[in-house]
C-alpha positions as CSV (number, residue, x, y, z in Angstrom):
1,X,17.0,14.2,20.7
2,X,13.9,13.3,18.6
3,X,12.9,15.6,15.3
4,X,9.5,16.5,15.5
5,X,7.0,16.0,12.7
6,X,7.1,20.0,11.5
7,X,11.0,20.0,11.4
8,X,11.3,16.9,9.2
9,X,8.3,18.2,7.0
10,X,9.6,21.3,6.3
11,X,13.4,20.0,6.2
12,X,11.8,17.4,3.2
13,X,9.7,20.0,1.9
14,X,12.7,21.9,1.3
15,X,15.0,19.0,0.3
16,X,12.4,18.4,-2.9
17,X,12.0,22.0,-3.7
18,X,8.4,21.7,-2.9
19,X,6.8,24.5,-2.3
20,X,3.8,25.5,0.9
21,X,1.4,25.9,-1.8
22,X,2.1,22.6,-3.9
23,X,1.9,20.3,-0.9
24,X,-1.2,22.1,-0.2
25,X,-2.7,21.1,-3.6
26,X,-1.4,17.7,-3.0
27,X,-2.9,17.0,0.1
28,X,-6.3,18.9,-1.2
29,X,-6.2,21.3,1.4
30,X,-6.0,25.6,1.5
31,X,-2.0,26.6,2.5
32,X,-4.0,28.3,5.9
33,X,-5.0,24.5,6.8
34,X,-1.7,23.5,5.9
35,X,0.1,25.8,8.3
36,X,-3.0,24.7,11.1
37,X,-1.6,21.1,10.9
38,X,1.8,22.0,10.6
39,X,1.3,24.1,13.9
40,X,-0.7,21.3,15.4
41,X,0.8,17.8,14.0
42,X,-1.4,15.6,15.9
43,X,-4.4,17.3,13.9
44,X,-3.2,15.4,10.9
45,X,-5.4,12.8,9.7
46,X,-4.3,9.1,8.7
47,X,-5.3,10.1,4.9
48,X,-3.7,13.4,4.9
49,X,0.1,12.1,7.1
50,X,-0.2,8.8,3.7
51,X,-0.1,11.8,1.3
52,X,2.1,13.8,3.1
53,X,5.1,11.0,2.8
54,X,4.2,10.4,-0.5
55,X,5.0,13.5,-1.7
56,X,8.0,13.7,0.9
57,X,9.8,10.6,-0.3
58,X,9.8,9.1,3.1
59,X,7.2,6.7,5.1
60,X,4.5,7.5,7.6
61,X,7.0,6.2,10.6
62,X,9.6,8.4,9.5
63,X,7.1,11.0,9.1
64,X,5.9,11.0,12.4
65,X,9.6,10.3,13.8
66,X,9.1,6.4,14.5
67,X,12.3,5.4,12.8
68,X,15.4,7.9,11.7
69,X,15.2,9.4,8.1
70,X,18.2,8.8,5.4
């Protein structure tokens, strides 16, 4: 059964102790947009999924559930 993007996000998000509102700020976005994309993955943009792994600790692939994450 493939993970979607929103599980792993939020499953990382939580792993790091991030909060909504920092990976907000990091991705230079309002927490409402945030929870947009996160309700709509495929409305992520290229820029946006590169900072959203970065801050995760994983890849893009993993990110959008192209290869399994550790």
């Amino acid at each position: 059964m493939k993970i979607g993007m929103k599980q792993i996000i939020e499953s990382k998000r939580m792993l790091y102790g991030i909060s909504r509102a920092e990976l907000a700020a990091a991705m230079q976005m309002c927490e409402r947009t945030l929870g947009i994309r996160l309700a709509q993955p495929d409305t992520f943009t290229l820029k946006e999924l590169r900072v959203l792994a970065k801050k995760l600790h994983i890849t893009v692939a993993e990110l959008i559930g192209e290869t399994q994450c550790a």
